[in-house]
C-alpha positions as CSV (number, residue, x, y, z in Angstrom):
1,X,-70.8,-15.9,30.2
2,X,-67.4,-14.7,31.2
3,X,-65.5,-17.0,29.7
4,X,-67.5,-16.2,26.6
5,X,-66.7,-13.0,26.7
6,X,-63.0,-13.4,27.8
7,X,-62.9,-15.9,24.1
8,X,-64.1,-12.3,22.9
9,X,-61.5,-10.3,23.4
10,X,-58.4,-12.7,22.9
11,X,-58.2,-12.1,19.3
12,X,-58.8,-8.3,19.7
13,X,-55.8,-8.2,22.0
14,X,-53.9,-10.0,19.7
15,X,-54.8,-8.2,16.8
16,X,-53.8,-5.1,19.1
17,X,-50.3,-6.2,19.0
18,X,-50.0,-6.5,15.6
19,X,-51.2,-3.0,14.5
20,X,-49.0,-1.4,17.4
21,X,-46.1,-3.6,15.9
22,X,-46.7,-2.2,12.8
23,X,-47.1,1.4,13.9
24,X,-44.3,1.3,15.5
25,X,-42.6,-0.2,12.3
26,X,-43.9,2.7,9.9
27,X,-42.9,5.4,12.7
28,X,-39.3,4.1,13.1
29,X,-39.2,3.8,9.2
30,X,-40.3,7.9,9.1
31,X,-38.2,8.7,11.8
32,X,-35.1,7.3,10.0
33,X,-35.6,8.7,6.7
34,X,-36.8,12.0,7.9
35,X,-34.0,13.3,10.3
36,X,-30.8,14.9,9.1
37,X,-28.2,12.9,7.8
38,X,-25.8,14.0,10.7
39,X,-28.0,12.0,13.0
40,X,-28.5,8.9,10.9
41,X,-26.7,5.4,11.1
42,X,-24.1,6.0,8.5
43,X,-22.8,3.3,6.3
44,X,-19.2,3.2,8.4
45,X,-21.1,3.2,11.7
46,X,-22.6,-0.4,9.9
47,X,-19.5,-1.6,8.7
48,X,-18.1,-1.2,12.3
49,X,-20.7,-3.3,13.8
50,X,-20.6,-6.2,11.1
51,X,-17.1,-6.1,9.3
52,X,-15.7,-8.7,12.4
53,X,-18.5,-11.1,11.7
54,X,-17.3,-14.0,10.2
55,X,-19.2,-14.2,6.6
56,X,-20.4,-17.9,7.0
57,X,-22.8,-16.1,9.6
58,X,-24.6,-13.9,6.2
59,X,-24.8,-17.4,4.3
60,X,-26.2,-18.9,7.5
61,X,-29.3,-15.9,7.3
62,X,-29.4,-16.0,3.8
63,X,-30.3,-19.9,4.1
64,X,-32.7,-19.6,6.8
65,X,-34.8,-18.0,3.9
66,X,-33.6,-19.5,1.2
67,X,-32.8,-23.4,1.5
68,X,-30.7,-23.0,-1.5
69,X,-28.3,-21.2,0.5
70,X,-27.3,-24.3,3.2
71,X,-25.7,-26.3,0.2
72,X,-23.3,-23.1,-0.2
73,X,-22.5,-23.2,3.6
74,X,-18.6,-24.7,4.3
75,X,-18.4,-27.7,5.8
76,X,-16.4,-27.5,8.8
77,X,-18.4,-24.1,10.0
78,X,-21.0,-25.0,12.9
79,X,-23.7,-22.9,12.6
80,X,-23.9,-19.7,14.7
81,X,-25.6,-18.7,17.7
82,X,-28.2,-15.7,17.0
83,X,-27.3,-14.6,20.7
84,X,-23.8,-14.9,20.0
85,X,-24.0,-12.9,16.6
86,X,-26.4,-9.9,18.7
87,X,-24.3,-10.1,22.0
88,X,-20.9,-9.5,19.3
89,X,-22.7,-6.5,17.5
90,X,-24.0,-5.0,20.8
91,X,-20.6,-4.9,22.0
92,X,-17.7,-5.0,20.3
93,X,-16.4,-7.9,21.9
94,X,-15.9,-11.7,20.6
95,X,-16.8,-14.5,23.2
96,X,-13.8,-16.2,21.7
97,X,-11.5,-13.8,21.6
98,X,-10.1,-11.8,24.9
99,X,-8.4,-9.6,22.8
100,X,-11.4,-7.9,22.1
101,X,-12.0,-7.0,25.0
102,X,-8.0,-6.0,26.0
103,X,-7.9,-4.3,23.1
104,X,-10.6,-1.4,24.5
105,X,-8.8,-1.0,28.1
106,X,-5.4,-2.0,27.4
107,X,-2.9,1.1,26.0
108,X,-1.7,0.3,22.9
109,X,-3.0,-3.5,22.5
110,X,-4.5,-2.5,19.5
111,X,-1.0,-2.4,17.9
112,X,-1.9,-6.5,17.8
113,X,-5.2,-6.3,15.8
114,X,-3.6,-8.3,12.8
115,X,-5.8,-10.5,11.4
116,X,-5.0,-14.3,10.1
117,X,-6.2,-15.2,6.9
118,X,-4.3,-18.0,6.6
119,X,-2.5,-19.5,9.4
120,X,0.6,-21.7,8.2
121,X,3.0,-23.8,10.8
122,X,3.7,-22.0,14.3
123,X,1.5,-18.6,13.2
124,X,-0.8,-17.6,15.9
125,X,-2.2,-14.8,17.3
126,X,0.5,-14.5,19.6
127,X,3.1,-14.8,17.4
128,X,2.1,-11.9,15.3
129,X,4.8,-9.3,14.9
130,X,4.2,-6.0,15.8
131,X,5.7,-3.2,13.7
132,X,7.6,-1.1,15.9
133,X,9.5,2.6,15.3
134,X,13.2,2.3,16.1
135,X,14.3,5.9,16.8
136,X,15.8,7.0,13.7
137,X,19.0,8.0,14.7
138,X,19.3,4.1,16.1
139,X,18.2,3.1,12.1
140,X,21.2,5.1,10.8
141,X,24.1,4.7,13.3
142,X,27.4,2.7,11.5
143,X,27.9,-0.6,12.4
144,X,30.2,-3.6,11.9
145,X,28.9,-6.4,9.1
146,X,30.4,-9.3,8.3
147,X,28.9,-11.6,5.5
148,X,30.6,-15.1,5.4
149,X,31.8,-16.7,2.1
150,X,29.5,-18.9,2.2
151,X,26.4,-16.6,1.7
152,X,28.4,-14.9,-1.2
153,X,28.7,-18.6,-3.4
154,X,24.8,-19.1,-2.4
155,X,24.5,-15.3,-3.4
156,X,26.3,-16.3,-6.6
157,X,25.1,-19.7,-7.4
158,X,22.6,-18.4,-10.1
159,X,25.3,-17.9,-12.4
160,X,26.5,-21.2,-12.3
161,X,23.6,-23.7,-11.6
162,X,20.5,-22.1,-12.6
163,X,18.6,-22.9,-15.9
164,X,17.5,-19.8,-17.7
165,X,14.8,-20.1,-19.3
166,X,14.8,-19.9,-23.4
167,X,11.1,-20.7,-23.9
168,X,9.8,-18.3,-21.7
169,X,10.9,-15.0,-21.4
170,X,9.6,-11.6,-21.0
171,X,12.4,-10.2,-23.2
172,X,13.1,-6.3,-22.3
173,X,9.7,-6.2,-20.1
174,X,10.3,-5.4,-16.4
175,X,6.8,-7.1,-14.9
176,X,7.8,-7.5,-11.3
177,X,9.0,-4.7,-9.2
178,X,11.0,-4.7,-5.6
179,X,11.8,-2.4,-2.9
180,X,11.8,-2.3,0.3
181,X,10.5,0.3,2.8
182,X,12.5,-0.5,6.3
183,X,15.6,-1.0,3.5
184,X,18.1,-1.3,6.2
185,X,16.0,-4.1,8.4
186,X,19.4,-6.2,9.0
187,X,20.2,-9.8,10.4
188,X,22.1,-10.4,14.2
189,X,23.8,-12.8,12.8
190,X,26.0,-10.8,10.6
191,X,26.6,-7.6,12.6
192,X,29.0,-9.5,15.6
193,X,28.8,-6.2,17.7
194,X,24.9,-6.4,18.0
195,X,22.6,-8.4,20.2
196,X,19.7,-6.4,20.5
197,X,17.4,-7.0,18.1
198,X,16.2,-3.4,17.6
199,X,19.7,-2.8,16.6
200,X,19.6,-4.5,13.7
201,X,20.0,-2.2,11.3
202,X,22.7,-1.7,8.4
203,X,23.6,0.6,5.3
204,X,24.8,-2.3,3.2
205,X,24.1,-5.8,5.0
206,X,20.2,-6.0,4.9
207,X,17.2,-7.2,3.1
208,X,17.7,-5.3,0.3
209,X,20.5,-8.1,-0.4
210,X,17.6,-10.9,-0.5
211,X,15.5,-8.6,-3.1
212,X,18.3,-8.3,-5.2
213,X,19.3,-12.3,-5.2
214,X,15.2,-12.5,-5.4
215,X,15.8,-10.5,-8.4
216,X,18.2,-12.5,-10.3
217,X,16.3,-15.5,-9.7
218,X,13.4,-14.3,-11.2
219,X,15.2,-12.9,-14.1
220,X,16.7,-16.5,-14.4
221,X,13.5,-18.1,-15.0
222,X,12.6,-15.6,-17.3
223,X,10.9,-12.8,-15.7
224,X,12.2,-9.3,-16.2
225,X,12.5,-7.3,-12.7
226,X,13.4,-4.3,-11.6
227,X,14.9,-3.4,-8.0
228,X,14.8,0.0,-6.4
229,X,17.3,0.8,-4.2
230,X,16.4,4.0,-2.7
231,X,17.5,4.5,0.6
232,X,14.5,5.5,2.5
233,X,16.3,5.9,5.9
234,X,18.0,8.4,4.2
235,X,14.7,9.9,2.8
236,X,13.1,10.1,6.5
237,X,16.6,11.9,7.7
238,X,16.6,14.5,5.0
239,X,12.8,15.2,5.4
240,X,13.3,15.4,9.6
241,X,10.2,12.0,9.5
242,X,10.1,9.5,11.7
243,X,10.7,5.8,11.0
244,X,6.5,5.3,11.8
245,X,6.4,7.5,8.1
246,X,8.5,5.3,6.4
247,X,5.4,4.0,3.6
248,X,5.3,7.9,2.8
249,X,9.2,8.2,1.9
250,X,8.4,4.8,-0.4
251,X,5.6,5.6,-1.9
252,X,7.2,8.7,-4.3
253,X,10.1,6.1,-5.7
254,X,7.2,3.5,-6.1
255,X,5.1,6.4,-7.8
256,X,7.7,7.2,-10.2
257,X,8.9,3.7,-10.9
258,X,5.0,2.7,-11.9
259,X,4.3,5.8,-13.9
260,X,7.7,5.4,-16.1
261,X,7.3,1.9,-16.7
262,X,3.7,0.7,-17.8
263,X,5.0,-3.4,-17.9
264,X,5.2,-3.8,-14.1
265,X,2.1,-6.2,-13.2
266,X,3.8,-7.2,-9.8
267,X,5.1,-5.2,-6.8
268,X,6.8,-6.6,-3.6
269,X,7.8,-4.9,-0.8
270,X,10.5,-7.1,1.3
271,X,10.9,-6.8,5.1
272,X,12.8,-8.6,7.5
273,X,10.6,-9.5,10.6
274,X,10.9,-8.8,14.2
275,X,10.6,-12.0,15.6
276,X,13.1,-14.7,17.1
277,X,15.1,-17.6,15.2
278,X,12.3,-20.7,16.3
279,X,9.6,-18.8,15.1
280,X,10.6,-17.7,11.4
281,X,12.9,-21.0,10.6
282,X,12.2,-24.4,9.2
283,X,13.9,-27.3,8.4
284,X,13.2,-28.6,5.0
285,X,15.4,-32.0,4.0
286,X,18.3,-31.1,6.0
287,X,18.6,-28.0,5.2
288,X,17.5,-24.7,7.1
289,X,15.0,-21.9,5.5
290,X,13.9,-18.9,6.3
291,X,9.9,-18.3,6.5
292,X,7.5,-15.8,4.9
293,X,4.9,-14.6,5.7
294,X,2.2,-12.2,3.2
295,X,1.0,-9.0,5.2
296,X,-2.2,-7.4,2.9
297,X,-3.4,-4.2,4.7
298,X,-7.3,-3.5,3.7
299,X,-7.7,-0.1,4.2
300,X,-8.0,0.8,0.1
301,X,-10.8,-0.1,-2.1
302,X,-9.4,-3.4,-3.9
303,X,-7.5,-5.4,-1.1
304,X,-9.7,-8.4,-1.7
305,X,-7.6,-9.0,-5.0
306,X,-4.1,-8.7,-3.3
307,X,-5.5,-10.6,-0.4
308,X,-6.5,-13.3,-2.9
309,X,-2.8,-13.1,-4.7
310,X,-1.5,-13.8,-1.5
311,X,-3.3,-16.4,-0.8
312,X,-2.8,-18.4,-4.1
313,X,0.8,-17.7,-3.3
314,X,0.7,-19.1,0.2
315,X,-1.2,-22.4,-1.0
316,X,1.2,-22.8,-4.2
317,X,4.2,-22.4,-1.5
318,X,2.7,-24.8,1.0
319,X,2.2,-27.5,-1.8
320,X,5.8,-28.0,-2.7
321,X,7.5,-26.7,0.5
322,X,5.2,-27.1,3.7
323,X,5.7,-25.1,6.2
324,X,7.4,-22.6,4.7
325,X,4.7,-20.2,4.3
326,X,3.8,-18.9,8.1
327,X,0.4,-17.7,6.0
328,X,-1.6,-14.6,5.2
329,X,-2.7,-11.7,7.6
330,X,-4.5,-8.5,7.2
331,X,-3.7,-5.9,9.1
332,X,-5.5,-2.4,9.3
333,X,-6.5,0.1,12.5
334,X,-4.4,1.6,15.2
335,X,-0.7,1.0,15.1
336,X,-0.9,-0.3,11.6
337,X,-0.4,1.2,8.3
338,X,-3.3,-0.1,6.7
339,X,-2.4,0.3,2.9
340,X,1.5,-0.2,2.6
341,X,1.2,1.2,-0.9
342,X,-0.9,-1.8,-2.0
343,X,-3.5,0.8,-2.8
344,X,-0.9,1.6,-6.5
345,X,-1.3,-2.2,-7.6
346,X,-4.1,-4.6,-7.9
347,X,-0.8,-7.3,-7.6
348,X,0.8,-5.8,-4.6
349,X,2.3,-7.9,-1.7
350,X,4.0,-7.3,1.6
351,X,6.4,-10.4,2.6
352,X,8.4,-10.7,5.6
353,X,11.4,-12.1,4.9
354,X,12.3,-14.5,8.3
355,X,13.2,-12.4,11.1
356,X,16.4,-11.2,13.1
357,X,18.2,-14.1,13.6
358,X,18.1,-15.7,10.6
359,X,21.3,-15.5,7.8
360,X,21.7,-14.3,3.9
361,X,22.4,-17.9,3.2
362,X,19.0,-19.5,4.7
363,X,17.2,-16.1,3.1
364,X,18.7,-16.3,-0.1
365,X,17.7,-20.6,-0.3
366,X,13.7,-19.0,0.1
367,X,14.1,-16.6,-2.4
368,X,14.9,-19.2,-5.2
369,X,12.2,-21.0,-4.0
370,X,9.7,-18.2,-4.2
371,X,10.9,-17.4,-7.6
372,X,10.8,-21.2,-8.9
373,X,7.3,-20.9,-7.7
374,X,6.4,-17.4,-8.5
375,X,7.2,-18.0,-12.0
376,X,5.4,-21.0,-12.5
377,X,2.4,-19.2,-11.3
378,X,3.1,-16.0,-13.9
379,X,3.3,-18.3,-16.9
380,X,0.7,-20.0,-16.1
381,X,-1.5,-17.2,-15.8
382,X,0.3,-16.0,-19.1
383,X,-1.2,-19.1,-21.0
384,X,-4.6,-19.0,-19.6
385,X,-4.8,-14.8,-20.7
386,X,-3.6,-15.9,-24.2
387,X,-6.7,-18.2,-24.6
């Protein structure tokens, strides 16, 4: 008789638990659509919690409901953990990554929040750059530069051994535009006074030279390009800025260049890096060249399409000259600009030119071989428009 009666009330309990459930469903529902929108979850509070999930992890939820989904899912991803994935938006933190956790109780550890896209030979998290602010008056002080003959023949071996191209030419069109913000980023090895790699800074001897062989190399193969040689050092002296506001002295010369000429499809912004000979140099057939590396920051509207520029770029690079690309980051949060004007141009790239140690003659050797391929990846997209 008990049992009986016990056999009763099992499916009453059970059905119990499903009309609480649902109460409780239909009250959170009116509770969340009924209080002020100060009080709600916002769409950024959201995007905090889910924009470090890796995307396979989506494609692996969407497929749990629709099989049709698994075929989609990349190959060399292992499916995620559900705990992982809850314990990651609970938190904050990433099981596989201590920074993470560093970055919330270490003081200024944040400044090394980049993000790889791409990781090419030797880039890791570790050996991530960080951009620092020299003291300004360090930026401008006069210094000693010496440039050896041998960089000026390499400087003017375009005159002499490159092909122009008849075929191909954007006649009086200027489509690509340079400049570069830290304009008087300079290289140890041609300032014989220095050693410290924060003082390498000059007027004259400094990247701006590799945008304007860059330059000429691209006009050689046919592209029209136009360099701006605004010194923003200058700009952040007159205006009493620091160096950390140095994207804001750029940005009015990048303005003004953009608005008076409506052919520029392609802007470039070339730095030097901070980091150490071994880590920005390669050896390609004997002979020595200085790495790049792409630097998209993501906090505008469109970076997915200059993150996906750079990333053609990098691949296109790393097909004809591996290792030569150190790959793709995004970069965005504390201690980071976050747009680096990208947010003017759907076709806007950052590129760190090698770093501190290297010389004009091992930068000038990866210009021409980022224009060779630079161009080939213009006309190309030239031909497939004209279709």
């Amino acid at each position: 008789m008990i049992k009986t009666q016990l056999s009763i009330f099992k499916p009453l309990k059970k059905g119990g638990i499903y009309v609480i459930c649902i109460m409780v469903l239909f009250i959170s529902i009116g509770v969340l659509t009924t209080i002020k929108p100060a009080y709600r979850f916002s769409s950024h509070v959201i995007t905090e919690w889910t924009n470090e999930i890796d995307s396979s992890t989506f494609l692996h939820l969407f497929s749990m409901e629709n099989k049709a989904y698994e075929q989609a899912y990349p190959e060399d991803k292992i499916h995620p953990s559900l705990w992982t994935v809850l314990f990651q938006i609970a938190t904050n933190l990433k099981p596989n990554d201590p920074r993470s956790l560093l970055g919330h109780e270490i003081p200024g550890f944040p400044r090394y929040g980049s993000q790889i896209v791409i990781a090419g030979e030797g880039t890791n998290a570790i050996d991530l750059s960080i951009e620092s602010s020299p003291p300004l008056e360090e930026v401008l002080k006069e210094r000693k530069a010496v440039v050896d003959d041998d960089d000026e023949e390499e400087d003017n071996k375009d005159d002499e051994d490159k092909e122009t191209n008849d075929k191909q030419t954007t006649q009086d069109k200027k489509v690509v535009f340079l400049y570069n913000t830290h304009n008087r980023e300079s290289f140890l090895p041609h300032l014989p006074d220095e050693t410290d790699p924060d003082s390498a800074h000059h007027p004259e001897v400094n990247i701006t030279k590799v945008s304007q062989h860059f330059a000429e190399a691209l006009e050689n193969k046919g592209l029209g390009t136009y360099v701006d040689e605004t010194d923003h050092m200058t700009t952040l002296n007159e205006n009493d800025w620091s160096y950390g506001q140095s994207y804001q002295a750029s940005r009015e010369p990048v303005e003004e260049a953009m608005a008076s000429n409506k052919d520029i499809e392609y802007m470039f912004d070339l730095h030097r890096d901070s980091l150490p000979r071994e880590k920005t140099t390669i050896d390609i057939d004997g002979e020595s060249y200085a790495q790049i590396l792409m630097v998209i920051g993501t906090e505008y509207d469109h970076f997915e399409k200059n993150l996906s520029l750079a990333t053609e770029l990098h691949y296109l690079v790393e097909e004809q000259y591996p290792g030569l690309s150190r790959g793709v980051i995004k970069k965005e949060g504390p201690g980071s600009n976050g747009v680096y004007n990208q947010d003017l141009s759907e076709n806007a790239i950052l590129i760190e030119f090698g770093g501190y140690d290297n010389t004009l003659e091992e930068l000038y050797r990866t210009a021409d071989v980022l224009a060779d391929i630079f161009s080939d990846y213009y006309w190309d997209a030239e031909e497939v428009d004209a279709q």
